[in-house]
C-alpha positions as CSV (number, residue, x, y, z in Angstrom):
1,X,-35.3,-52.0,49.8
2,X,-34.7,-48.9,47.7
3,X,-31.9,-50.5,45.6
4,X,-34.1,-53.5,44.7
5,X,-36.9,-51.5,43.5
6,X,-34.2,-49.7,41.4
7,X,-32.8,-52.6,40.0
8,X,-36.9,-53.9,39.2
9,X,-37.8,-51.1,37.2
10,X,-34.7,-50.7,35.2
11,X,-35.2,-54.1,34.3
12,X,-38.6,-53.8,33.6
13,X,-37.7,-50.9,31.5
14,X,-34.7,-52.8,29.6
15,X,-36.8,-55.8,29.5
16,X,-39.7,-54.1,27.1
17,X,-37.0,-52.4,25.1
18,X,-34.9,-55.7,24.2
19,X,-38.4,-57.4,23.9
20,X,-39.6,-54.3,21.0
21,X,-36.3,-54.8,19.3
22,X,-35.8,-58.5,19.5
23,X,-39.9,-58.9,18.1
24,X,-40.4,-61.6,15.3
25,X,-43.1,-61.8,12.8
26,X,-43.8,-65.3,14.7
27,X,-44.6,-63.3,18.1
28,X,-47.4,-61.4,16.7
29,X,-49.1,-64.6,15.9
30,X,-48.6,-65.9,19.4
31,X,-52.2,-64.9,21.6
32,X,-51.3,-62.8,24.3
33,X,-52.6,-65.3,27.3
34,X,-49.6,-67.7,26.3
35,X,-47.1,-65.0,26.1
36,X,-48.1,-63.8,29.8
37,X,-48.4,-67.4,31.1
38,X,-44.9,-68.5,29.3
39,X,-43.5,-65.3,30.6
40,X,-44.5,-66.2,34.5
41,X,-43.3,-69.4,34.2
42,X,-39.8,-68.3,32.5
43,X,-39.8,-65.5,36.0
44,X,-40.8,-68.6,38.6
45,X,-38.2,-70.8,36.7
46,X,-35.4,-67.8,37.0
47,X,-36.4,-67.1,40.7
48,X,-35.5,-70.3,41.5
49,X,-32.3,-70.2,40.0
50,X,-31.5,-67.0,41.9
51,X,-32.5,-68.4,45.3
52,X,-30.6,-71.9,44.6
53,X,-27.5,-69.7,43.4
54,X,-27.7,-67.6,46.7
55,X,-27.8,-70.6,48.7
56,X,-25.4,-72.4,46.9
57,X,-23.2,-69.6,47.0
58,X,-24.2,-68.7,51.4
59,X,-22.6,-72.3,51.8
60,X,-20.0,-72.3,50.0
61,X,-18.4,-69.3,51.1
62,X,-20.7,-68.1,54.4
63,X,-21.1,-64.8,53.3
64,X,-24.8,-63.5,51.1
65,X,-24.8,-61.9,48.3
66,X,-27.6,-58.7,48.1
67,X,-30.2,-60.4,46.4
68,X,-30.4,-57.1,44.2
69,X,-27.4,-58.0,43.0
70,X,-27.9,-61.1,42.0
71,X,-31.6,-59.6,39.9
72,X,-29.0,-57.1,38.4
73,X,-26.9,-60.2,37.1
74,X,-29.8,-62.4,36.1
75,X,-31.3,-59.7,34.3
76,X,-28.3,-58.4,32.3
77,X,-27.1,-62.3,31.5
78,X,-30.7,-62.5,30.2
79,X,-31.2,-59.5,27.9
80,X,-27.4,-59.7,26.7
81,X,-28.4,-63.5,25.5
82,X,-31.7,-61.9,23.6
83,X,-29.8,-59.6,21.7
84,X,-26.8,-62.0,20.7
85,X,-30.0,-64.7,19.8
86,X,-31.7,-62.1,17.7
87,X,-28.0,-61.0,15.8
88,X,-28.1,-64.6,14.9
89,X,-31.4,-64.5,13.5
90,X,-31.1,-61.4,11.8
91,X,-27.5,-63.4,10.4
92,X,-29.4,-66.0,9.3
93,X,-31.9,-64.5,7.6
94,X,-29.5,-62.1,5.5
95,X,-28.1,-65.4,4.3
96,X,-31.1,-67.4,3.0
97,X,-32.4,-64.1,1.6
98,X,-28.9,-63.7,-0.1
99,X,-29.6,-67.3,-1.5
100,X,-32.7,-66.8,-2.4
101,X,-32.1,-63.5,-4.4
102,X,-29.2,-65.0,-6.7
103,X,-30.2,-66.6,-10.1
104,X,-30.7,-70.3,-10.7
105,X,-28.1,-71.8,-12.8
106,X,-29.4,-71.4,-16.7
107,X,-31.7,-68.8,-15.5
108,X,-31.3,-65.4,-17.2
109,X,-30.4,-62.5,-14.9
């Protein structure tokens, strides 16, 4: 028990770090009631997955996995896909700012 209650609140923890850095301008316009509601349903939808992979993976091979492991790995996949999502937006950004910022052809500079 002791090592999934570890694994719980260092994800917690890692969770509302990545979710502080990873914060768009479009997030502080969502209400707060939606972000809580789409953030159980994202949890049910990803506790699922993690019982269905166990499962899969009990029959398949006959042995079970901790479950801890398996919140370590979900958890980890997930924030590392946060931060590679925002680089991307950050990326993008740069690059229609950098358009933006150069002259218009015949415009003076």
């Amino acid at each position: 028990m002791i090592p999934v209650l570890i694994v719980l609140i260092v994800g917690v923890v890692l969770h509302a770090l990545v979710g502080v850095i990873t914060r768009t301008p479009e997030d502080d316009q969502t209400p707060l009631h939606w972000q809580a509601w789409l953030t159980f349903l994202a949890g049910l939808a990803s506790t699922a997955a993690l019982v269905a992979l166990a499962v899969g993976y009990r029959l398949a091979t006959g042995v079970m996995l901790p479950f801890w492991t398996l919140i370590l790995a979900a958890d980890l996949f997930t924030l590392a896909w946060k931060l590679w999502k925002h680089r991307q937006r950050v990326a993008e950004r740069r690059s229609l700012q950098s358009l933006f910022d150069r002259p218009s052809l015949g415009e003076d500079t």
